[in-house]
C-alpha positions as CSV (number, residue, x, y, z in Angstrom):
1,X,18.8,18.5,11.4
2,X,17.1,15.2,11.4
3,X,18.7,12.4,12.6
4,X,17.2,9.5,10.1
5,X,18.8,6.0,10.5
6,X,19.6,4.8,6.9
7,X,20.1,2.1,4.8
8,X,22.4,3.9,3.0
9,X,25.7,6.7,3.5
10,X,24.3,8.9,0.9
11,X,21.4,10.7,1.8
12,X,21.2,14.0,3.0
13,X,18.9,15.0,5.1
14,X,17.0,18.3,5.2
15,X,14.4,19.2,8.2
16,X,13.5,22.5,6.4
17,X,12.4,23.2,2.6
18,X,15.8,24.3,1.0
19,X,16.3,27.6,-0.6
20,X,16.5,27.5,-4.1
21,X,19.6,26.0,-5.7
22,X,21.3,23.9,-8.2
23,X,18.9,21.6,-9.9
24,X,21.9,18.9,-9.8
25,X,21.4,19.6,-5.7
26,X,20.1,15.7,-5.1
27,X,19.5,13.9,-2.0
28,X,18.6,10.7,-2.8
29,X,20.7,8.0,-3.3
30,X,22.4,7.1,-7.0
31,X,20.5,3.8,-7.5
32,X,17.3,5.4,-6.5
33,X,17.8,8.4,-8.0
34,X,18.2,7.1,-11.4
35,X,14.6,5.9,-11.1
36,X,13.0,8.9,-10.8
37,X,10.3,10.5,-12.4
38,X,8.4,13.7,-12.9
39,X,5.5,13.8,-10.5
40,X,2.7,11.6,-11.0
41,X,4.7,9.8,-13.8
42,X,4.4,6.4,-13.2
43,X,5.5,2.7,-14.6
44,X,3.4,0.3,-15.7
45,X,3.2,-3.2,-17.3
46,X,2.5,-1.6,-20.7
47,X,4.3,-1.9,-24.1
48,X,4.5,2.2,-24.9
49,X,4.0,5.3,-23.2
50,X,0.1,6.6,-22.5
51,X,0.2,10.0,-21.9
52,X,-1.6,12.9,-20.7
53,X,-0.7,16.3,-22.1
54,X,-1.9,19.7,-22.8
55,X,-1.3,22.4,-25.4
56,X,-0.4,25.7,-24.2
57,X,-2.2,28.2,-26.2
58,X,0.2,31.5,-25.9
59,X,3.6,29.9,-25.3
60,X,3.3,27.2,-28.4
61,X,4.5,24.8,-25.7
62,X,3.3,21.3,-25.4
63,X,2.6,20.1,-21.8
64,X,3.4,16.7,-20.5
65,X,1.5,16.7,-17.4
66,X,2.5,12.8,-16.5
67,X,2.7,9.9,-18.7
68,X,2.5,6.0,-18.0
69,X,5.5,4.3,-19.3
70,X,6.7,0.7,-19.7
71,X,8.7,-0.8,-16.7
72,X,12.2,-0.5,-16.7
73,X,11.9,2.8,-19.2
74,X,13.7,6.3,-17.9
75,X,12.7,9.5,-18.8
76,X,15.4,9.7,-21.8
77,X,13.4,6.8,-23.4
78,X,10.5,8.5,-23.3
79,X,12.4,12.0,-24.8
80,X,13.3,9.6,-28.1
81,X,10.7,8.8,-28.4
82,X,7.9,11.8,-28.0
83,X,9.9,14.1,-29.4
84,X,13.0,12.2,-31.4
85,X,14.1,15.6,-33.8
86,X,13.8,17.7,-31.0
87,X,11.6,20.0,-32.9
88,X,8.5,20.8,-30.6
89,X,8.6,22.6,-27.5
90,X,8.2,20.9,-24.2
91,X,7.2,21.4,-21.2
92,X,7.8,19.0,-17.5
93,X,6.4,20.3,-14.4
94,X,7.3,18.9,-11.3
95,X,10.9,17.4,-11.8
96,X,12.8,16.4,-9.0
97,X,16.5,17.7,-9.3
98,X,17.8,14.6,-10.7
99,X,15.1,15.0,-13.6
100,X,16.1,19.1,-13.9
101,X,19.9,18.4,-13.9
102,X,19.1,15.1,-16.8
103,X,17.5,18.2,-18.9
104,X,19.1,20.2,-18.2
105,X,22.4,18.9,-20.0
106,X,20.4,18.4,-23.0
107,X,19.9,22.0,-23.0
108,X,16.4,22.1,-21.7
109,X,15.5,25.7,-19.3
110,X,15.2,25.0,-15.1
111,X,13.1,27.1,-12.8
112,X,12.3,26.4,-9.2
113,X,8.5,25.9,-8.6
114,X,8.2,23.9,-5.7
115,X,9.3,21.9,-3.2
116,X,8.4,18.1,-2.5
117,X,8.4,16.1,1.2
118,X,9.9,12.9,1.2
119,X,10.0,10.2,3.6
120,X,12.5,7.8,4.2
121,X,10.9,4.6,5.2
122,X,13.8,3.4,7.5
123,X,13.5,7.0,8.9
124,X,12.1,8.1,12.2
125,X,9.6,10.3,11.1
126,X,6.8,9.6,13.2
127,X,9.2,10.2,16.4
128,X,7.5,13.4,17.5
129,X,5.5,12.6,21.0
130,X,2.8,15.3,19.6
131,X,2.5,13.5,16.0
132,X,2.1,9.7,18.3
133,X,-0.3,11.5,20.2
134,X,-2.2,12.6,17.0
135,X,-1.9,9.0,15.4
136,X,-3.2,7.6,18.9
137,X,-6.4,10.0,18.9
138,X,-7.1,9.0,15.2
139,X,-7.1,5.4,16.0
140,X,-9.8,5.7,18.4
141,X,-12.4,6.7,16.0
142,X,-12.2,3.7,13.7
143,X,-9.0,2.3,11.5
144,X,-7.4,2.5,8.4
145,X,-6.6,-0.2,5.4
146,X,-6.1,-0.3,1.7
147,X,-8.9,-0.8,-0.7
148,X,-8.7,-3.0,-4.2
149,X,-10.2,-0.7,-7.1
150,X,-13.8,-1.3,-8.0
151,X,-16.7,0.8,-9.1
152,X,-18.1,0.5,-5.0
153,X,-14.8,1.8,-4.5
154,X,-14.7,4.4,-6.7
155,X,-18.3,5.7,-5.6
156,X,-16.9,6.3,-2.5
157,X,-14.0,7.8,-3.4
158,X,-16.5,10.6,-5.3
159,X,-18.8,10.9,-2.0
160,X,-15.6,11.5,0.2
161,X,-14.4,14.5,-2.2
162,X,-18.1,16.0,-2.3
163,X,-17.3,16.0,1.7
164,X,-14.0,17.7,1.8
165,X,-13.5,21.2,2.7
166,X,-12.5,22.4,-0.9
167,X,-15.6,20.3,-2.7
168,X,-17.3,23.6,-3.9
169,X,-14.5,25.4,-5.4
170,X,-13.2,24.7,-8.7
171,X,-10.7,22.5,-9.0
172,X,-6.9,22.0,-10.0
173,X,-6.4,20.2,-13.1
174,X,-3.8,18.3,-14.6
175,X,-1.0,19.3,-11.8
176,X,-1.8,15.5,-9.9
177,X,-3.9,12.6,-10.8
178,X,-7.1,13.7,-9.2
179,X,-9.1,10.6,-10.0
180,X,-8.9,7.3,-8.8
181,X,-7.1,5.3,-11.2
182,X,-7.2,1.2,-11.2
183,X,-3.2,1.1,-11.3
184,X,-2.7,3.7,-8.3
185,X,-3.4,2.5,-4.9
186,X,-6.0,3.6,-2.4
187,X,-5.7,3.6,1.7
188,X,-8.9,4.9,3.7
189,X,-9.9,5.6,7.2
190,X,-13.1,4.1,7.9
191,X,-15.2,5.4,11.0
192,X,-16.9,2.3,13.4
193,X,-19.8,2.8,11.3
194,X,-17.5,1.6,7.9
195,X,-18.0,5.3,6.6
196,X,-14.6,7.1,5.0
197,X,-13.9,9.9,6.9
198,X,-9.6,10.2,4.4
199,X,-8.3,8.3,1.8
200,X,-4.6,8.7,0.1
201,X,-3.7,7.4,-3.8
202,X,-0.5,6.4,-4.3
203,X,1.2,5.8,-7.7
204,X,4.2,4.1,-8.3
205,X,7.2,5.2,-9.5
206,X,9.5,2.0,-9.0
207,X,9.2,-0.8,-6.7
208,X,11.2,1.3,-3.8
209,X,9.3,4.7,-4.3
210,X,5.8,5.6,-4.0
211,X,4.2,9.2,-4.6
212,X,1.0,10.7,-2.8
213,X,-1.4,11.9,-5.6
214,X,-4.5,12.8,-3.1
215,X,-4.4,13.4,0.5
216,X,-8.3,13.7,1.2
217,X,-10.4,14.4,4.5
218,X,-14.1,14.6,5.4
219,X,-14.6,18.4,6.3
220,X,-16.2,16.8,9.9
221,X,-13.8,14.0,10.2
222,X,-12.4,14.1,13.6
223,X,-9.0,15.1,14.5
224,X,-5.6,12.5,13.8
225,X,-7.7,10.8,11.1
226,X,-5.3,12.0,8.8
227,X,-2.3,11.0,10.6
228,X,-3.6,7.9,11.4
229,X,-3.9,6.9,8.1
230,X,-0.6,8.5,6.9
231,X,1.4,5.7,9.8
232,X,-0.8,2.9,8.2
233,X,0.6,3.9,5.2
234,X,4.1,4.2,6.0
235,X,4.1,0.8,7.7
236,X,2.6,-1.1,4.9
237,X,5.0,0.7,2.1
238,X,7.8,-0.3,5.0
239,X,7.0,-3.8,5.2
240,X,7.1,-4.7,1.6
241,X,10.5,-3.2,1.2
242,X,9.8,0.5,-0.6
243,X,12.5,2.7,0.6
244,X,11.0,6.4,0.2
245,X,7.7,7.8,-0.3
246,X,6.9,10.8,-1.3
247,X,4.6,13.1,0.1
248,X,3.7,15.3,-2.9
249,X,4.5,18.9,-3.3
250,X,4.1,22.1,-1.5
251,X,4.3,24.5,-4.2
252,X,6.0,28.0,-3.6
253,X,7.4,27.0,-0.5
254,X,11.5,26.9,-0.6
255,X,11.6,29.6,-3.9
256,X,14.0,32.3,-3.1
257,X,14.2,35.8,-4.6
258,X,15.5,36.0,-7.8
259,X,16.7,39.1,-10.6
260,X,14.4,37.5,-13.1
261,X,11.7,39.7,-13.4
262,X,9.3,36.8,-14.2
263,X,11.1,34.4,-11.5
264,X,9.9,37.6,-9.1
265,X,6.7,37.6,-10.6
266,X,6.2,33.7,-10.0
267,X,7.0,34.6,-5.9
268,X,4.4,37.5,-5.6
269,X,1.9,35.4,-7.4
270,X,2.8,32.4,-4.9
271,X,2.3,34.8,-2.3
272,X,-1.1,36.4,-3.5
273,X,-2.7,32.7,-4.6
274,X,-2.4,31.2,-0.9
275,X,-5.9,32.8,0.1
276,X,-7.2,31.0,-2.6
277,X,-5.2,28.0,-2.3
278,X,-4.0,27.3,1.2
279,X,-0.4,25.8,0.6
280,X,0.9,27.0,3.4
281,X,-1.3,24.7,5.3
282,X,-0.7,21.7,2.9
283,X,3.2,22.6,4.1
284,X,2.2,22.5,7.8
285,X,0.7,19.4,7.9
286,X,3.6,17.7,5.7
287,X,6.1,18.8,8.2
288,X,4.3,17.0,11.1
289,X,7.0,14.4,9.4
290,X,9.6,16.1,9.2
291,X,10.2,15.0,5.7
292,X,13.4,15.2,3.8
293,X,12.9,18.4,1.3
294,X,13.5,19.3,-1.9
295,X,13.4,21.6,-4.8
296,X,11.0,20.6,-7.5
297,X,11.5,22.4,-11.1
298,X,9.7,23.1,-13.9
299,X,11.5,22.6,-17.3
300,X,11.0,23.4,-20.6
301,X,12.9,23.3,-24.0
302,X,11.9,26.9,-24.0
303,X,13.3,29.9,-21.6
304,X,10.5,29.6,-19.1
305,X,8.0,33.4,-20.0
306,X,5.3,35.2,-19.0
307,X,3.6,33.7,-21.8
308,X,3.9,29.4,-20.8
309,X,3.2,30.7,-16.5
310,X,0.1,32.4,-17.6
311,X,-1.0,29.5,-19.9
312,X,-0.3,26.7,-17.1
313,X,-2.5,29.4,-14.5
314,X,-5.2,29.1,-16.9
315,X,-5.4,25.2,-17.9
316,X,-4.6,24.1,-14.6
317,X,-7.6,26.0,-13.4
318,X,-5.3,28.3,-10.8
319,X,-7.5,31.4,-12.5
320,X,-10.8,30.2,-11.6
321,X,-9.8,29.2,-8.3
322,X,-8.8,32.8,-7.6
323,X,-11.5,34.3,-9.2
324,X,-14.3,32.6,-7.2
325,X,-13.0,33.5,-4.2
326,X,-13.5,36.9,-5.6
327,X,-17.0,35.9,-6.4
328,X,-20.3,35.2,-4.3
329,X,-21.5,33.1,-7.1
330,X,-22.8,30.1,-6.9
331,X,-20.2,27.8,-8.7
332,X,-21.1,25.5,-11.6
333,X,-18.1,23.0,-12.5
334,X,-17.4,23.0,-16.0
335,X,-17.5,19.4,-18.0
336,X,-14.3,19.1,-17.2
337,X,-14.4,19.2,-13.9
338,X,-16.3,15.5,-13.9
339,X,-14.7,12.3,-13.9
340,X,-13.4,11.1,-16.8
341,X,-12.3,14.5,-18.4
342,X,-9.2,13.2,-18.7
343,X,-8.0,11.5,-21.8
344,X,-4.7,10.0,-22.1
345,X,-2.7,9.1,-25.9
346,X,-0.4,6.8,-26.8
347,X,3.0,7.6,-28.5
């Protein structure tokens, strides 16, 4: 176990991803805790909710894949007032367990997806003589900062993702904010030369907790860029107060076996999809921290089927990620695939 000093009695920490468990299972403490949101939810000086959803063709299901909501607003807010009579299905991916155990007292369905790194910002997390030796190395080739939103900015941010390792394949939708957004915030790693070699977004989900939305590296940058950039990070985040920041998911990772024939199902798929999609290094590189895990849930007003897994597979563009590494084709990204595909609604 971890030894993280804390700022508060009530955190329990975990140094590996925890099996699958009670979606009431919490870590975080109470006052924090009641702040949380779904993944790439955020909170915004805005007067109603802008959100960003998807309907699921097969299940019936409508689903939220993050949202924008007023300060000081909670997830049941939001509940009254997307769906006040309860009569259309829902869907929530990505809930922490305070989130699954909220719904799942209002009857909604749990099922472990996931599991998400956090870091502890009074934590020792960068303690590990072979991650200071990483940040060290990084540092040499250049330095890291944060970057104010602008178009410059956001050309940059386009020319770094045509340069990472996964730039030719198709890519994930609606499961994270993949573009740069003027109300998330952006760190880079700039070479000697000024040119980005990593950048992370951040969005906010209070004033004390931040969540990773893209961690991004030039397929040449050199080695401890990445960790470099990830102790600017946590410094800056430390020194305006924030308490935790979260590192993002690893999905598949602390799912244990299950009876449920589609829960078992979910685990082989997991299992198959990591050729295509290499989580398993994602979950690697996040434990260089040694984070504090846990279980992330996806939660419907519906019993989670065959049906509503398939349909998030298909819109979230797992399917054609699979299929062209099946394929020698060249690959030609659909229109949504481009910035700006993404259109958000207000309720």
């Amino acid at each position: 176990m971890v030894g993280v000093k804390s700022r508060t009695a009530q955190v329990r920490i975990r140094s590996s991803p925890p099996r699958e468990g009670r979606a009431s299972d919490a870590i975080l403490p109470a006052p924090i805790a009641r702040e949380r949101l779904p993944l790439s939810w955020t909170r915004a000086p805005i007067t109603a909710p802008q959100v960003v959803s998807q309907n699921l063709p097969l299940s019936r299901c409508r689903w939220i894949c993050w949202a924008d909501l007023p300060e000081h607003w909670r997830l049941p807010d939001f509940l009254e007032q997307a769906d006040p009579e309860n009569r259309g299905a829902l869907l929530i991916r990505g809930c922490p367990p305070e989130i699954a155990a909220l719904l799942e007292s209002r009857g909604w369905h749990s099922f472990a997806a996931g599991t998400e790194a956090l870091l502890s910002l009074d934590g020792p997390h960068f303690r590990r003589a072979s991650l200071q030796a990483l940040v060290r190395r990084g540092n040499r080739r250049g330095r890291a900062e944060e970057v104010s939103f602008s178009p410059g900015v956001q050309t940059k941010f386009c020319r770094l993702l045509r340069g990472t390792a996964h730039a030719h394949k198709p890519q994930l939708r609606y499961l994270f904010r993949s573009e740069l957004e003027p109300q998330n915030r952006c760190f880079v790693f700039r070479d000697h030369r000024g040119e980005w070699l990593a950048a992370m977004t951040l969005s906010r989900v209070s004033q004390e907790f931040w969540h990773t939305e893209r961690l991004l590296r030039r397929q040449d940058a050199p080695v401890g860029v990445m960790e470099a950039l990830a102790a600017h990070v946590f410094a800056q985040l430390q020194a305006e107060g924030a308490r935790y920041w979260s590192l993002g998911e690893v999905p598949f990772v602390g799912v244990s076996g299950s009876s449920s024939l589609v829960k078992r199902a979910f685990i082989g798929a997991g299992r198959t999809f990591n050729f295509a999609y290499n989580y398993q290094g994602l979950f690697s590189f996040k434990s260089k921290f040694d984070p504090l895990w846990q279980p992330l849930y996806l939660c419907s007003t519906q019993r989670i089927s065959w049906t509503m897994l398939w349909d998030l597979f298909e819109i979230s563009g797992c399917r054609q990620l699979v299929q062209r590494q099946f394929s020698r084709l060249p690959y030609q990204p659909p229109q949504w695939e481009t910035p700006g595909y993404e259109t958000k609604e207000c309720i």
